[in-house]
N, C-alpha and C positions, 0 to 999 in steps of 0.2 A: 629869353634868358641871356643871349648874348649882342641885343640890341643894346644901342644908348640911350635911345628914345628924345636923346638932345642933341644928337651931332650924326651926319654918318659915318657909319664902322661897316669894315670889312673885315668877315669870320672868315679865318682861313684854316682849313685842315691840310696837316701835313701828313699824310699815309703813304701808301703806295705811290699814289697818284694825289697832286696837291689840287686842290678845289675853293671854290670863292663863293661865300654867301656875303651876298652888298646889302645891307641895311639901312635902310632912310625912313624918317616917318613920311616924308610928304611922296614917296616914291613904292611903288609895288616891289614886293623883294624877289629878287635875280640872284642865279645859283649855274655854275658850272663848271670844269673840268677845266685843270687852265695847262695839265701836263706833268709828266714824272717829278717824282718827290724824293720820297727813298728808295722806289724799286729800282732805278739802277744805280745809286750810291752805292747799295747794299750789296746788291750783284756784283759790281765790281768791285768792293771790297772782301768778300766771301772767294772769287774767284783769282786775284792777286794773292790776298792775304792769310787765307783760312778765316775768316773771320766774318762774324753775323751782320755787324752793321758798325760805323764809324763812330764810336761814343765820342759825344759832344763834340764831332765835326773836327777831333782832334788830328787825325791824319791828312784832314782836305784842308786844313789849317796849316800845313806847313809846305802846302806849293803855290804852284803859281797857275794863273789861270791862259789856258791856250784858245787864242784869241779865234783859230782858225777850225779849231775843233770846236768850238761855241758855235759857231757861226754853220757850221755843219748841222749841230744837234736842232740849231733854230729853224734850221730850212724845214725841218718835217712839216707835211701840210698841214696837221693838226692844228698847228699856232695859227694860224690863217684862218682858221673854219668859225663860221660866228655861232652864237651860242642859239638856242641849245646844244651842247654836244657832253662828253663823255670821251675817257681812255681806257685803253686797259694796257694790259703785258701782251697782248695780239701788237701794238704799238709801236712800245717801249720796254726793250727785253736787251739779256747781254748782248745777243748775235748782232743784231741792230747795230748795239752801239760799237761795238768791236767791230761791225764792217767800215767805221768811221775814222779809226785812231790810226794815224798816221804811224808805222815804223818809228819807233826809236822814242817815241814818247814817253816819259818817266810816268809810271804809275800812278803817280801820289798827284801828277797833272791834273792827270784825267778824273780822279780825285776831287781832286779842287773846281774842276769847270763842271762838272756832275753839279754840284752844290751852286756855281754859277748859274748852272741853267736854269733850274731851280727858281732862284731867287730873279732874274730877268725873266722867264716868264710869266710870271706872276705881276711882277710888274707891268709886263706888256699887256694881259691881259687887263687889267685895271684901265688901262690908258685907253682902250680899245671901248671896254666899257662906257668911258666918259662919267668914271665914278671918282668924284673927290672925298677919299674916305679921309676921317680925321683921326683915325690909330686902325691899324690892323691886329686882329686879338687873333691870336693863333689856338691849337691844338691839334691834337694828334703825337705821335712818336715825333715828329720834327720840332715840336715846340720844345724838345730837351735838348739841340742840338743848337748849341750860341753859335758857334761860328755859321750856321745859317742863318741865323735870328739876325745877325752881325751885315749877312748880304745881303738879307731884305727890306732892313733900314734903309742901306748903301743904297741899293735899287728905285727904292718908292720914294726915298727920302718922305717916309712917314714914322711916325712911332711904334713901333711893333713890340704886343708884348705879349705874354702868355696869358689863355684862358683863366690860370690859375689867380690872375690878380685882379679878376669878378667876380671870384668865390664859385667858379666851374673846372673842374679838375681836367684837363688837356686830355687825359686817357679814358676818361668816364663817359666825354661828347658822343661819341659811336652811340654807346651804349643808351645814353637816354636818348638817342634819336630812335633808336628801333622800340625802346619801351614806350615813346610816344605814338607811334608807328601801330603796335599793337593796342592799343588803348585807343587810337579812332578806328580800328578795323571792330573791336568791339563793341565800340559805341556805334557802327556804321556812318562813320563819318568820312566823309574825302581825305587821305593824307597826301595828296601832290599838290602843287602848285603849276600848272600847266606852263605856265612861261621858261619855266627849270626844266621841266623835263620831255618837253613838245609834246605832252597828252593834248588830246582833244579837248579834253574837257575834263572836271573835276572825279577822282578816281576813289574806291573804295578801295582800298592794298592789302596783299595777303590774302590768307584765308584760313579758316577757324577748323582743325581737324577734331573733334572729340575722342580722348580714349574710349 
């Protein structure tokens, strides 16, 4: 549903933690973790501001990005690690990043390079990949946030746009991934792809409780 079948495209989901499904027809499809999304925008907007998460990237929209604290959050070995891998908040948490922010940094900085980091390593990972996608279709919570949508152009210099304009709703993708998910655990069919997720081999997922 979110292949092009004529070009390659790159599905990105923005959640917690941002991830990359590479699509090609003449190429086997490649899935990974490429690094924090929203979970510490959000964190550090909740923790500054009282506040749940930056609507439409409007507060990291009005600073500037710190060149040196980028370059901090980049060094985590994670970026480095080749795929198959995986993040979580064991990772990329407030404490982390708050052991990184230099004294006397404006909030709304650190703000803005959170969504920098974001948007560079995504692109990094692409590169790394050695994937020439020809538009990046996004979804998840970050696909509602322009001023990242905005960095990831800047970044990949590719066209990024919302799942929403393939007729796939950005907040729905989760959800029919697990409803596809259950539907081959009950047809007993494989739902991994072993190159995505370093299985052995192909996997039966879940499992069927009966009330």
């Amino acid at each position: 549903m979110l292949g092009s079948g004529t070009q390659p495209r790159a599905a990105l989901n923005l959640g917690g933690m941002s991830n990359l499904t590479l699509l090609a027809a003449d190429q086997p499809v490649l899935g990974f973790d490429c690094g924090p999304a929203n979970v510490l925008m959000d964190a550090w907007i909740e923790h500054t501001r009282g506040m749940r998460y930056d609507h439409d990237g409007m507060w990291a929209a009005q600073g500037t990005v710190d060149p040196a604290l980028l370059e901090r959050l980049m060094a985590h070995p994670f970026f480095a690690t080749k795929p198959p891998k995986s993040c979580g908040r064991e990772q990329f948490n407030l404490n982390w990043l708050r052991s990184l922010i230099s004294p006397g940094t404006p909030p709304v900085d650190v703000q803005t390079t959170l969504t920098e980091l974001t948007a560079q390593s995504v692109a990094a990972a692409l590169r790394r990949a050695r994937f020439a996608a020809e538009e990046i279709v996004v979804c998840g919570g970050g696909a509602f946030n322009s001023y990242l949508l905005r960095r990831l152009r800047a970044a990949t210099d590719t066209l990024v746009r919302s799942t929403a304009e393939i007729g796939v709703a950005p907040d729905t993708v989760e959800a029919m991934a697990f409803a596809w998910l259950a539907h081959c655990a009950l047809s007993r069919e494989a739902g991994n792809i072993p190159a995505v997720t370093g299985a052995r081999g192909p996997r039966i997922l879940g499992a069927i409780w009966p009330a």
